[in-house]
C-alpha positions, -999 to +999 in steps of 0.1 A: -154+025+665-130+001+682-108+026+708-080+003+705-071+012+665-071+046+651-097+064+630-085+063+593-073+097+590-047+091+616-035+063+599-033+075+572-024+109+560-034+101+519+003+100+505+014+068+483+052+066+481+075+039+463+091+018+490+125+038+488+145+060+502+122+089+505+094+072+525+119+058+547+120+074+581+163+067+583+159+092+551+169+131+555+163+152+526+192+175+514+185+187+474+184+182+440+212+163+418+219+149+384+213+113+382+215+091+348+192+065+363+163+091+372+129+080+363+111+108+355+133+117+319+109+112+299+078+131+315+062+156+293+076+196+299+105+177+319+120+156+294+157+160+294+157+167+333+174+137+348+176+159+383+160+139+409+160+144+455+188+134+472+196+128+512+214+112+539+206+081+556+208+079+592+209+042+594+244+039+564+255+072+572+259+078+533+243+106+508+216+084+491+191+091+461+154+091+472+147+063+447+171+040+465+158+004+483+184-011+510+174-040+535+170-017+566+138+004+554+119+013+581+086+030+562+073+063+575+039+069+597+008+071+576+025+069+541+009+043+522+038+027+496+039+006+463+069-018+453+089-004+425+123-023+411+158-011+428+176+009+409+206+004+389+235+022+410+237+038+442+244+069+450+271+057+469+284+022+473+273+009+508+286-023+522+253-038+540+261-052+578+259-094+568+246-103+606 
């Protein structure tokens, strides 16, 4: 074992997350909220629930949905991600800094 890396299971705790929001360590979880862009509408005993996480970010200092992708993602310790599409809307429109 090289002593200059860590073993595998300190890198990496098992969890796959989309590269949003909720894997993103500006992200703060606060609840549940309606949302018409929610992806889970249509899955099984939970079609009709459009209710999907919602939290602040530290780095906008807005409310944002956990499905949301914005330029300053910074991606949580030992959280292994897959790139999904943005969504439609924000939460909350957020002017990004241009420089």
């Amino acid at each position: 074992m090289n002593l200059t890396t860590k073993p595998d299971w300190q890198r990496c705790s098992g969890i796959t997350l989309m590269r949003a929001c909720i894997s993103c360590q500006h992200y703060e979880y606060i609840g549940w909220d309606n949302d018409p862009h929610c992806p889970n509408q249509n899955w099984g005993y939970r079609k009709g629930n459009n209710r999907l996480q919602y939290g602040k970010c530290h780095k906008n200092g807005n409310e944002v949905f956990c499905t949301e992708i914005c330029p300053h993602y910074l991606q949580d310790e030992g959280v292994l991600i897959t790139e999904l599409p943005n969504r439609p809307a924000a939460r909350q429109p957020v002017q990004q800094a241009l420089i």
